[in-house]
Each structure stands twice: as structure tokens, then as C-alpha cells.
C-alpha positions as CSV (number, residue, x, y, z in Angstrom):
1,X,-0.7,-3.8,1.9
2,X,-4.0,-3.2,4.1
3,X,-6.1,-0.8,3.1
4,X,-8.5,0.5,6.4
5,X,-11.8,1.2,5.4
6,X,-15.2,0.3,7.4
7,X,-17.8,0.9,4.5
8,X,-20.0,-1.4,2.8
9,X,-17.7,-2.8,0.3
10,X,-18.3,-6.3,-1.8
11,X,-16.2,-7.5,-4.2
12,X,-17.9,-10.3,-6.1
13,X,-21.0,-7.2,-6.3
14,X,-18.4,-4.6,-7.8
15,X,-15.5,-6.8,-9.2
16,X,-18.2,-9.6,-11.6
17,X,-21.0,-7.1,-11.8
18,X,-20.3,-6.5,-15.6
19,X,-18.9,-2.8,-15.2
20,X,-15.6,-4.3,-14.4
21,X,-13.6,-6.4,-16.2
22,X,-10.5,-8.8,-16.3
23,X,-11.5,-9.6,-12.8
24,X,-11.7,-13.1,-11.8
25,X,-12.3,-15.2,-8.0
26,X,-9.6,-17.3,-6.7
27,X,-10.6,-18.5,-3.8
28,X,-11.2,-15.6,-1.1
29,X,-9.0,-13.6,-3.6
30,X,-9.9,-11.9,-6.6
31,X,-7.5,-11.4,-9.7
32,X,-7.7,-9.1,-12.2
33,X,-5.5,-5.4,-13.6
34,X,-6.7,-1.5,-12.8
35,X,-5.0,0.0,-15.6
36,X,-1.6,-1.3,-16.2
37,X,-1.4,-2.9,-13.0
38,X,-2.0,-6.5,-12.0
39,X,-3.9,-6.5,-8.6
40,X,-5.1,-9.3,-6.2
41,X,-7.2,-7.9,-3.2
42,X,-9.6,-9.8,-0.7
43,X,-11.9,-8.5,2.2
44,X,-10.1,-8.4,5.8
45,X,-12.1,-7.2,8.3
46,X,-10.2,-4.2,8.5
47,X,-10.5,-2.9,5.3
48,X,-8.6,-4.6,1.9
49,X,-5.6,-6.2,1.2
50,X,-4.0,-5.7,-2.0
51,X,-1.2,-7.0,-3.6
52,X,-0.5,-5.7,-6.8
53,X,2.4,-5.2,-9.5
54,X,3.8,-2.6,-10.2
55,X,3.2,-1.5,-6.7
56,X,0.0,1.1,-5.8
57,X,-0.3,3.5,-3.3
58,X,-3.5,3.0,-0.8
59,X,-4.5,6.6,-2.4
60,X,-4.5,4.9,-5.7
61,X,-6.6,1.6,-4.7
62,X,-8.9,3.9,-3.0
63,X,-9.5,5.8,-6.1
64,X,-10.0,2.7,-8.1
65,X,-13.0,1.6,-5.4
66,X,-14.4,4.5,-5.0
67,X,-13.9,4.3,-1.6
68,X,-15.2,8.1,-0.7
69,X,-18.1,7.5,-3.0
70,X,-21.2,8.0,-0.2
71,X,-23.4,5.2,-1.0
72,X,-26.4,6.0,1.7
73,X,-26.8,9.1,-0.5
């Protein structure tokens, strides 16, 4: 699944910054769980792409990235 979104988002920064954990780099991916669910997700220039088991809902991986989080403020 693609997740749109056009903010600043890195994922080495907020996936190996030490406030997360279990995530890991594999090559443009990165590997790791949000809860009970095993996630990979990478950068696209649209937004995020997520694969993940059990499946997620974009609402969920949004949640999860704080993606309504307004950072300039």
C-alpha cells in the first residue's frame, strides 16, 4: 500500500533514532513491528509504502508516524 503524504518525513531520523525500536535498514527498506504487526515501509516520492502483516489501514500507519503532527510549529 502507498501512503500519500508530502511532509518532511525521514525514516533512518525517526525509525534508528533510539525512541523507536525493533527497526532495522534493508536496503532502501526498513524492517521492524508497530505493535503486533510486522511492517516494512520505504520513502516513495509520493508518500510511504508499507507492507505489513497482519494488514494496516493507511489511518493506522499514519497514526503510528505521526503524520498530522505539525512539525514547523
Amino acid at each position: 500500500m502507498i501512503i500519500p503524504f508530502d511532509g518532511p518525513l525521514e525514516l533512518a531520523h525517526t525509525l534508528l533514532c533510539g525512541q523507536a525500536f525493533r527497526w532495522r535498514p534493508e536496503g532502501e527498506w526498513f524492517l521492524g513491528t508497530a505493535g503486533a504487526t510486522a511492517m516494512k515501509v520505504r520513502k516513495v516520492p509520493i508518500g510511504l509504502e508499507v507492507r505489513s502483516s497482519p494488514a494496516v489501514t493507511a489511518d493506522f500507519v499514519a497514526s503510528y508516524f505521526r503524520f498530522d503532527d505539525d512539525l514547523d510549529a
